[in-house]
C-alpha positions as CSV (number, residue, x, y, z in Angstrom):
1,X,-21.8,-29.1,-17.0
2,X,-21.4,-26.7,-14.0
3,X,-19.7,-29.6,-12.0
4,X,-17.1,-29.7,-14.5
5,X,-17.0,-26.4,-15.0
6,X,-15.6,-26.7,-11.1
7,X,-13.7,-28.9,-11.8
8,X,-11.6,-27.9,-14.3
9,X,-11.5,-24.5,-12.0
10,X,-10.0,-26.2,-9.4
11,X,-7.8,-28.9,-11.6
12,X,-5.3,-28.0,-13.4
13,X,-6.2,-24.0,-12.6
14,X,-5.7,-24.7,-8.6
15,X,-9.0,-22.8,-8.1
16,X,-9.0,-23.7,-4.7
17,X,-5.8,-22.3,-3.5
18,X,-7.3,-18.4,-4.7
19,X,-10.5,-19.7,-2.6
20,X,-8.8,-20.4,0.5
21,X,-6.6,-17.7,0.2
22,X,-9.0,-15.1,-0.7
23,X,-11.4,-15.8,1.8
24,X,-8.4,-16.1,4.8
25,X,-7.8,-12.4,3.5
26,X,-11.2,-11.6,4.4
27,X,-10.7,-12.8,7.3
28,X,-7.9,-11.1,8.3
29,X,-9.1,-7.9,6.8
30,X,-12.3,-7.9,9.1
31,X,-10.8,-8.7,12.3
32,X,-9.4,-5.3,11.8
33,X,-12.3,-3.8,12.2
34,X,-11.7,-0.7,10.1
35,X,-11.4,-2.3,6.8
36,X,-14.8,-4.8,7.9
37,X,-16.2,-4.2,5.1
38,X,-14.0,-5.0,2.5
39,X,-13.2,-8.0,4.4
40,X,-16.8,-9.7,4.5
41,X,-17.3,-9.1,0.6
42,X,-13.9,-11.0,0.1
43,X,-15.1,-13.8,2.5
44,X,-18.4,-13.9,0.4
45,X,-16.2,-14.1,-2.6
46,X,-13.9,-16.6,-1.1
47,X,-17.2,-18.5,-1.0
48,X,-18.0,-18.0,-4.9
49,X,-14.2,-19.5,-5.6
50,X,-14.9,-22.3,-4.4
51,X,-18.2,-23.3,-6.2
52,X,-17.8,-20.8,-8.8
53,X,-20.4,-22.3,-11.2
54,X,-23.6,-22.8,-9.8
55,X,-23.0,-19.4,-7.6
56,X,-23.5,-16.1,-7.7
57,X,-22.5,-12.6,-6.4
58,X,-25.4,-10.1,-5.7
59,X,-25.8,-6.7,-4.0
60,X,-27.3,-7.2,-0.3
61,X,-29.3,-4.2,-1.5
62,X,-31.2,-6.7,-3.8
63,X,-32.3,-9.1,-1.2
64,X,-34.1,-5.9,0.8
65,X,-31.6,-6.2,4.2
66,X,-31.9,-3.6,5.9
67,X,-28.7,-2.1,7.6
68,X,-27.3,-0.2,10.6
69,X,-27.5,3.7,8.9
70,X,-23.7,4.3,11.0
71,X,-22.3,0.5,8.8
72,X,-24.2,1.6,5.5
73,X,-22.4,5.0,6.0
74,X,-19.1,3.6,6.8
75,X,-19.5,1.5,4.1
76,X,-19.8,4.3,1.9
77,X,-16.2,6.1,3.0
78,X,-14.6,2.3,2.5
79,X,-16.0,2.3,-0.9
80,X,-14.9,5.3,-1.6
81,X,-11.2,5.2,-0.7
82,X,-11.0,1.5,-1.9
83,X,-12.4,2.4,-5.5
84,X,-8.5,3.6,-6.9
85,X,-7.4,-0.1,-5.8
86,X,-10.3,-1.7,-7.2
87,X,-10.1,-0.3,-10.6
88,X,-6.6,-1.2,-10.9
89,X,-7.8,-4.8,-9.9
90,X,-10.5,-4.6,-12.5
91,X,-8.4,-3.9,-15.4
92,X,-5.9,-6.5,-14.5
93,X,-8.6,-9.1,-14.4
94,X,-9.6,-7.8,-17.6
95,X,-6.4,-8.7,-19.2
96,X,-6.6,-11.8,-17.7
97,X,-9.8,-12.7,-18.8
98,X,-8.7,-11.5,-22.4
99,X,-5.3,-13.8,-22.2
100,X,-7.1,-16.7,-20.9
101,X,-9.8,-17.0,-23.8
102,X,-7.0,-17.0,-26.6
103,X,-5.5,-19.8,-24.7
104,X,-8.9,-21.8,-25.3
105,X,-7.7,-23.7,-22.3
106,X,-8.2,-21.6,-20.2
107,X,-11.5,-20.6,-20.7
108,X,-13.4,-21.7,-17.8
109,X,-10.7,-19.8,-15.3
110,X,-11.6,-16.8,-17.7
111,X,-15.3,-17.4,-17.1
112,X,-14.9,-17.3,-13.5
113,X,-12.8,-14.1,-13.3
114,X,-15.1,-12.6,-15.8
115,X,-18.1,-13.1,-13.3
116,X,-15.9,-11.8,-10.2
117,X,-15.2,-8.4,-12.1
118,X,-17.7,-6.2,-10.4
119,X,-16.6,-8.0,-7.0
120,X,-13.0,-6.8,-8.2
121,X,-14.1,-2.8,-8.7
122,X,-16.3,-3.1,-5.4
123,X,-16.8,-6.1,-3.0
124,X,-18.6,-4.1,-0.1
125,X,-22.1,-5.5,0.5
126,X,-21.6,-7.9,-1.4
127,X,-23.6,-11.9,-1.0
128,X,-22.6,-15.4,-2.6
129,X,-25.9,-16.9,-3.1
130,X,-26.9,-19.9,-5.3
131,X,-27.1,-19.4,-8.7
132,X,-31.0,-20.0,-8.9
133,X,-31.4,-16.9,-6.3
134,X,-29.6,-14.8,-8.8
135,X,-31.5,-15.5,-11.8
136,X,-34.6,-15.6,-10.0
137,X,-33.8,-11.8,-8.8
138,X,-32.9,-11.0,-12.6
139,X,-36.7,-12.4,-13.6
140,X,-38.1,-9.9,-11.5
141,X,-36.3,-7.2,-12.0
142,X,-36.7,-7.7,-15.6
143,X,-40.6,-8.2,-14.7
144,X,-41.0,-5.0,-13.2
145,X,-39.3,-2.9,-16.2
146,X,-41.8,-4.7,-18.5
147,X,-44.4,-3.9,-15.7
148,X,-43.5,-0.3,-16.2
149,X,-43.4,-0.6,-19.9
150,X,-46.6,-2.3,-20.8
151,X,-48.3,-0.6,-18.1
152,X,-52.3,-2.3,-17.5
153,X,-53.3,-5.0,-19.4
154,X,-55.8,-5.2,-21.6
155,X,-59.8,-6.1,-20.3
156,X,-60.9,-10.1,-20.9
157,X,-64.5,-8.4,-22.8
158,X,-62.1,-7.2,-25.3
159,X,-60.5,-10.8,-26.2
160,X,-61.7,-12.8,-29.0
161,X,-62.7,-16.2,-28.4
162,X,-59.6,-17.7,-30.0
163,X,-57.6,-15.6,-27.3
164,X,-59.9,-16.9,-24.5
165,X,-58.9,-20.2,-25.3
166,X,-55.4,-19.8,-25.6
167,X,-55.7,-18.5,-22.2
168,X,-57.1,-21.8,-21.1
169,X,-54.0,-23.7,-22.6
170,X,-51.7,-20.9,-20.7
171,X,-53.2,-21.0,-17.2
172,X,-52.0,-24.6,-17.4
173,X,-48.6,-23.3,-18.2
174,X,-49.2,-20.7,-15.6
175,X,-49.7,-23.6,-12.9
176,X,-46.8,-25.2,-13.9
177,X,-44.5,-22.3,-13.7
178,X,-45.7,-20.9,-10.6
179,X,-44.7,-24.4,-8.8
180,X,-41.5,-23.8,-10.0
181,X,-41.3,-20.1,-8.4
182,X,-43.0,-21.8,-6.1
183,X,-40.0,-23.6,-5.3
184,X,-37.5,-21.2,-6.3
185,X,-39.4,-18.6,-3.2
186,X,-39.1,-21.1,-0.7
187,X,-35.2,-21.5,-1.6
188,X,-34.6,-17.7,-1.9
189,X,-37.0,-17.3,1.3
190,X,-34.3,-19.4,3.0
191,X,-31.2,-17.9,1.6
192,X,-32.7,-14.7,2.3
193,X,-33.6,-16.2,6.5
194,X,-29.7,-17.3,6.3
195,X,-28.7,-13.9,5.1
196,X,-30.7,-11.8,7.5
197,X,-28.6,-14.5,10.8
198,X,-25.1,-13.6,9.0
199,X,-26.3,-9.8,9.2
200,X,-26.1,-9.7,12.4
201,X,-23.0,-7.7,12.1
202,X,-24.5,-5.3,10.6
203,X,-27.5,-4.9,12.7
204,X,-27.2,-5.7,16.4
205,X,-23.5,-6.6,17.1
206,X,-22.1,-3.4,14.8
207,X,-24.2,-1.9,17.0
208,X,-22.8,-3.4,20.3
209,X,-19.4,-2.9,18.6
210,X,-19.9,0.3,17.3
211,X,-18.1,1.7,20.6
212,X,-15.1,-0.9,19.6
213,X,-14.9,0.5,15.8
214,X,-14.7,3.9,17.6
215,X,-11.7,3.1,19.9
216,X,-10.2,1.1,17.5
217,X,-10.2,4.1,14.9
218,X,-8.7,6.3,17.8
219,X,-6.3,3.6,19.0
220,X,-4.8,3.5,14.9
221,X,-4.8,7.1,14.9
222,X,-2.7,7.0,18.2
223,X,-0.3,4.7,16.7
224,X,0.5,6.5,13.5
225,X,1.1,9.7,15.6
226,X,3.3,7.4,18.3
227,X,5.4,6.6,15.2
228,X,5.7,9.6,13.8
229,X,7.3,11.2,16.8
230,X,9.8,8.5,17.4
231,X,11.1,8.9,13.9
232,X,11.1,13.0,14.4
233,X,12.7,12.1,17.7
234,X,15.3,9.7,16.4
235,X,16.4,12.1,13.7
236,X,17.3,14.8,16.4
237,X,19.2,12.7,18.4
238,X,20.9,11.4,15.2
239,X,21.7,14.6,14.3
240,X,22.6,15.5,17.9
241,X,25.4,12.4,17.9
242,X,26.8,13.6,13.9
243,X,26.9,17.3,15.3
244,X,29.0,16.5,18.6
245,X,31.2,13.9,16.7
246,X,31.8,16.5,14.6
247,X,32.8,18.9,17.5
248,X,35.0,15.7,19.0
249,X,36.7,15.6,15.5
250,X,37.6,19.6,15.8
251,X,40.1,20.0,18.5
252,X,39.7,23.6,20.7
253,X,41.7,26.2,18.4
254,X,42.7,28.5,21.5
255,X,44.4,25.2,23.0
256,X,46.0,23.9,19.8
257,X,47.4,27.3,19.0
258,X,48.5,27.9,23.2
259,X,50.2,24.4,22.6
260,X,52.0,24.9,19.0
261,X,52.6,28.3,20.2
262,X,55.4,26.7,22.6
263,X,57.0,24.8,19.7
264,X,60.2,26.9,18.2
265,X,59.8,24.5,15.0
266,X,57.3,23.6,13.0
267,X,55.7,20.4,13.8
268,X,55.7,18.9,10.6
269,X,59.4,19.1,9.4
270,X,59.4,16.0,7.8
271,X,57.1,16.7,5.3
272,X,59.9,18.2,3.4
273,X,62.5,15.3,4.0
274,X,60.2,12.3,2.9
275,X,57.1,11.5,0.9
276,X,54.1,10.4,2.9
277,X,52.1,7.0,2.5
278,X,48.4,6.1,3.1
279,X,48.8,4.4,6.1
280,X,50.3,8.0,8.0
281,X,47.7,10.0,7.5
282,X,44.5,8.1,7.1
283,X,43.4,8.1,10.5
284,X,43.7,11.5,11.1
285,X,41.0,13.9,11.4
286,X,40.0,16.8,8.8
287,X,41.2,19.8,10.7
288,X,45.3,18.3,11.2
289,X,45.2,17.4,7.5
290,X,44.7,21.0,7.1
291,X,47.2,22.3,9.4
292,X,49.7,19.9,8.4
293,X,49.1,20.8,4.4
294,X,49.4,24.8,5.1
295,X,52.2,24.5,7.2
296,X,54.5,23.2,4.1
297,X,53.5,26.8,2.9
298,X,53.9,28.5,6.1
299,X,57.7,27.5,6.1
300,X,58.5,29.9,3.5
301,X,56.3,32.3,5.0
302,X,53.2,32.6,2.5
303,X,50.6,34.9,3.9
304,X,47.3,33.3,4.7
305,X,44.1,34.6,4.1
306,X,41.8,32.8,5.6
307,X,41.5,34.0,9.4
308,X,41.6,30.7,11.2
309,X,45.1,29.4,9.4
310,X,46.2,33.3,9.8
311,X,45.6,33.2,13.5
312,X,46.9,29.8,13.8
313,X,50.4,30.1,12.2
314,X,50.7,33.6,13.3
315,X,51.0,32.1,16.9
316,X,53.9,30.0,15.7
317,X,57.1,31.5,16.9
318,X,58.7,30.1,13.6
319,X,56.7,31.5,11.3
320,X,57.0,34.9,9.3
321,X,54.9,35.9,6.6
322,X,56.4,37.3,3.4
323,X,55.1,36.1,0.1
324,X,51.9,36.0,-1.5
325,X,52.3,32.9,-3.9
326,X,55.4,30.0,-2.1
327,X,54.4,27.5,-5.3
328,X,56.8,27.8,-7.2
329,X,59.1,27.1,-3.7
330,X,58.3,24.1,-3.1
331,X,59.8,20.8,-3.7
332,X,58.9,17.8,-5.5
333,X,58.4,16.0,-2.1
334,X,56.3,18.5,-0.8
335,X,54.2,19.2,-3.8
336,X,53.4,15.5,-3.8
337,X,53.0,15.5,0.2
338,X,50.2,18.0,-0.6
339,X,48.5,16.3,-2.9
340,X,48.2,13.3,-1.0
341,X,46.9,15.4,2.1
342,X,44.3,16.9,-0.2
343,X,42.6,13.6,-1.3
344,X,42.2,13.0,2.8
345,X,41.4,16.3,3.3
């Protein structure tokens, strides 16, 4: 049953393509160093994928391995920050598991996600071990609460004969069930022997490597700051660039007026003969729209009130103020010729 279970996992639910790509995520996740943690318990779950009936996912905790304090305690802050993403994982799965089952068909991909939910909310310290190893674990836990419950069992002087001899037919049973936890010891003794050689990491070499997880950490922290600077930096001389192409696009006013100031016409005449197109003033900057658009109003000498077109037209030898409203003097022409230079302005 479990082999077709893992079958139908990996055909037609392509259970194997999650597995691989689970556990290559692990991988990559570790090499990082900082997220190590994460990364191994998605390598141990890469493992479950890809015999997911018949394995198991338990706590390290459970199996009594003992671990580097500095790991354990950086395992800790990675739990901690990672718990937000793993809840949202958790609830999706959920769904998923929910979907699956009214399907029918696709109840053994729901089974397996089902059993990976705790992995989902938190895969830190986290072992793929055979299934037996699991339940075995389960038995005694569940052994030690009825321990606790039942507390000391009663004397033999206080069992009736019938009892006693019921006994007699038990310890048979007895002797059969303790070869089979027999057996099931010697295979967790050596899953446990396996487990304490892949701890390593987290004994000796985190240890080594501590040093590494240190730089590493200081190294990221180096980065981020790197980066941060170059954008601050890049903005400034952005804005640097906008502000003097701004200044480019502003000719000097003291020249402009010392040039215009030699002219004994206005510069713009035509404005009044013929209506401007598109293509005459599109290229030209902000500030001669603006002088070209007042000056239609400076022929017939309105009086300007802001101080840059006042100082500008009153350095015009042609130009005399006299009125405070020249709209109704214009012509058609120039009417449209200033609405035109508007829209570019």
């Amino acid at each position: 049953m479990r082999t077709l279970g893992n079958v139908l996992w990996h055909f037609p639910f392509f259970g194997f393509v999650t597995a691989t790509f689970t556990w290559l995520l692990g991988g990559l996740l570790t090499i990082t160093v900082i997220a190590a943690p994460v990364g191994l318990g998605l390598m141990e779950y890469g493992k479950l994928l890809f015999w997911p009936f018949g394995n198991a996912m338990i706590s390290k905790s459970q199996l009594n391995i003992e671990q580097n304090k500095a790991w354990k305690t950086y395992s800790i802050v990675v739990t901690i920050l990672y718990f937000p993403f793993g809840l949202f994982l958790t609830i999706f799965a959920a769904i998923q598991v929910f979907i699956l089952c009214l399907s029918i068909i696709g109840i053994p991909a729901a089974m397996v996600i089902a059993k990976s939910l705790s992995t989902f909310l938190n895969p830190v310290n986290k072992k793929c071990v055979h299934g037996a190893v699991a339940a075995e674990l389960e038995r005694r836990k569940a052994q030690e609460q009825i321990d606790k419950h039942l507390g000391s069992q009663p004397t033999f002087q206080t069992q009736t004969s019938a009892q006693q001899e019921s006994n007699s037919d038990f310890e048979s049973i007895v002797v059969t069930e303790d070869k089979t936890v027999a057996s099931i010891n010697s295979q967790l003794s050596k899953n446990v022997s396996l487990i304490n050689e892949n701890s390593n990491f987290n004994t000796s070499e985190f240890t080594s490597n501590k040093k590494k997880v240190f730089i590493g950490g200081i190294v990221g922290v180096l980065l981020i700051i790197l980066a941060i600077k170059f954008v601050i930096s890049l903005d400034f001389v952005n804005s640097k660039t906008d502000e003097q192409q701004l200044q480019s696009t502003q000719p000097n006013f003291q020249e402009s007026s010392q040039i215009n100031s030699q002219n004994p016409s206005p510069k713009y005449e035509f404005l009044s003969a013929r209506s401007l197109t598109a293509s005459d003033i599109e290229n030209m900057n902000k500030y001669d729209l603006k002088i070209m658009r007042n000056e239609i109003y400076a022929r017939y000498g309105y009086i300007f009130k802001s101080s840059d077109m006042k100082a500008y037209f009153e350095s015009q030898i042609w130009y005399t103020p006299k009125y405070d409203d020249v709209t109704s003097l214009l012509t058609e022409i120039e009417k449209r010729n200033v609405e035109l230079i508007k829209r570019y302005e």
